[in-house]
Structures are given as C-alpha cells and as structure tokens.
C-alpha positions as CSV (number, residue, x, y, z in Angstrom):
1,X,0.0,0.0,0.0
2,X,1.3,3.5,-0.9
3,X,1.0,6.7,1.4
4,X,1.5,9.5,-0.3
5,X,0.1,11.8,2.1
6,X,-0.7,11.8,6.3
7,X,-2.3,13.8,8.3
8,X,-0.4,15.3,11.5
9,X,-1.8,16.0,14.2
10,X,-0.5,18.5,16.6
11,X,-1.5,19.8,20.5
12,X,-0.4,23.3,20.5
13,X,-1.5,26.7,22.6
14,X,-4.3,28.9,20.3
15,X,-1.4,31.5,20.0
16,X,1.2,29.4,18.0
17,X,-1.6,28.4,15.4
18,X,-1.0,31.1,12.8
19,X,3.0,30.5,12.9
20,X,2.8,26.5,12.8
21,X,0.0,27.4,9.7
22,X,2.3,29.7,8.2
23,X,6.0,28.0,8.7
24,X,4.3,24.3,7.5
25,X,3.0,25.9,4.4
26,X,6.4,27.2,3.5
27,X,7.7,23.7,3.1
28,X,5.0,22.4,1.1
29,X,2.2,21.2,3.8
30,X,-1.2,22.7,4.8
31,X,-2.1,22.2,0.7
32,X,-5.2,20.3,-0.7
33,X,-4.8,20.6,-4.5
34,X,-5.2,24.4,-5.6
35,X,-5.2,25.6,-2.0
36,X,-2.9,26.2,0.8
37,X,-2.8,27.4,4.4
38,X,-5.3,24.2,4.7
39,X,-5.3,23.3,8.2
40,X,-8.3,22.2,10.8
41,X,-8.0,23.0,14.5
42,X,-10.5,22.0,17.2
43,X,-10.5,23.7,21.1
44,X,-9.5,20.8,23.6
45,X,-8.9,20.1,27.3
46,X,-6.6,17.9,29.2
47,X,-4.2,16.9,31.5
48,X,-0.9,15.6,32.3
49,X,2.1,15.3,34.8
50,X,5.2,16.9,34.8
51,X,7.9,14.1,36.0
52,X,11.1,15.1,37.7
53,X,13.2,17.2,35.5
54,X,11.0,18.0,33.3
55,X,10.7,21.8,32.5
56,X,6.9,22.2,31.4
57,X,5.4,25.6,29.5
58,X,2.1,25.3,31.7
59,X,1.9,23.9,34.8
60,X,4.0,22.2,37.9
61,X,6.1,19.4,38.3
62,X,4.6,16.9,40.4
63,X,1.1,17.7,40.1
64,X,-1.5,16.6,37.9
65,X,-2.4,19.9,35.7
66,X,-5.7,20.4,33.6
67,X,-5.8,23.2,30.8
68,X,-7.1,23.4,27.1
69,X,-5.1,23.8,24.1
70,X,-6.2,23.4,20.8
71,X,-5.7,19.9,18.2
72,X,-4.7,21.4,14.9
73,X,-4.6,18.9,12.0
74,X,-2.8,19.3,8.6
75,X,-2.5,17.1,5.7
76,X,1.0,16.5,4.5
77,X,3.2,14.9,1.6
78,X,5.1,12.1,3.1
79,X,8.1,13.0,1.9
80,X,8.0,16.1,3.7
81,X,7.1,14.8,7.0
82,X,10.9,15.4,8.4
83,X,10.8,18.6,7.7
84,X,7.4,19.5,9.1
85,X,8.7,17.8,12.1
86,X,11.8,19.8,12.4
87,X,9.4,22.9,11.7
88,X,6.9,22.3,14.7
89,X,10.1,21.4,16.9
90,X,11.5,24.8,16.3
91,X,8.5,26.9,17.1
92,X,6.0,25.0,19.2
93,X,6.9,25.9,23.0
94,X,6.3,22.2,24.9
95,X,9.2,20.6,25.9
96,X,7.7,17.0,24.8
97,X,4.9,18.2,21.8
98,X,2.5,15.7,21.2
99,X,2.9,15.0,17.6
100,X,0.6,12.1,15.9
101,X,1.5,11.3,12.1
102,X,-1.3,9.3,10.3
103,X,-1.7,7.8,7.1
104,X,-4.2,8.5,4.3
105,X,-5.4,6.5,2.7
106,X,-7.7,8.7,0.8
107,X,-5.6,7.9,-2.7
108,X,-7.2,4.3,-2.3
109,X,-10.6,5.7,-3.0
110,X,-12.6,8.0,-5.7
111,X,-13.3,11.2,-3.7
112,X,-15.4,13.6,-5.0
C-alpha cells in the first residue's frame, strides 16, 4: 500500500496556530490541490504530569495539571514529513509536543 500523504496532528496553545499554519506551508504542507494554508484545529482540554526534570510551559512538576489547548490537523506529503517535524520542533513551546502522524489513505478511493 502507498502513502502519499498523512495527516499530523499537533496539541499546541491557540497563539502558535497562525505561525505552525504559516511555517508548514512554506515547506509544502497545509495544501489540498489548488489551496494552501489548509489546516483544521479544534479547542480541547486535558491533563498531564510533569515528572522530575521536566521543564513544562504550563503547569508544575509533580502535580497533575488540567488546561485546554487546541488539536490542529494538517495534511501533508510524506516526503515532507521530516521537515514539518523539524518545523513544529522549532516553534512549538512544549518541551515534549504531542505529535501524531497518520496515514491517508484517501488515494485508495474515488473522492469527490
């Protein structure tokens, strides 16, 4: 099976939106056929843990924290998927981003 494209899924702050948007459509990302700056983002809430030595943007370590961020999603060309890691590394402010990199399998299928 070939997968030519994924979708990544990323849990960011509402303020870094525009800049992950902007910065993943410079390297060929965010783009359905004639249109780019393509991405989907949905308002979330969770929680999680800070462990020992860990340096989190929100919250303490050694408590449990609750907070909303948002769940942006993007489609991408596999090929590119390094570099729209790298990107969202460089300007996304968790020290551990949750990044989940899914397969489409759209290609398989007559979508119209």
């Amino acid at each position: 099976m070939d997968f030519s494209k994924v979708k990544i899924e990323i849990y960011v702050p509402q303020e870094y939106i525009e800049s992950l948007r902007d910065e993943l459509t410079k390297i060929g990302a965010c783009q359905i056929e004639k249109y780019d700056h393509v991405i989907s983002f949905s308002n979330v809430q969770g929680y999680w843990h800070p462990l020992l030595g860990s340096s989190p943007f929100n919250g303490e370590v050694g408590t449990i924290n609750f907070g909303s961020e948002c769940k942006l999603e993007v489609r991408c060309p596999i090929t590119k998927v390094k570099d729209a890691v790298a990107t969202i590394k460089k300007i996304h402010p968790y020290e551990e981003p949750v990044i989940n990199i899914i397969p489409l399998i759209n290609d398989m299928f007559e979508i119209e």
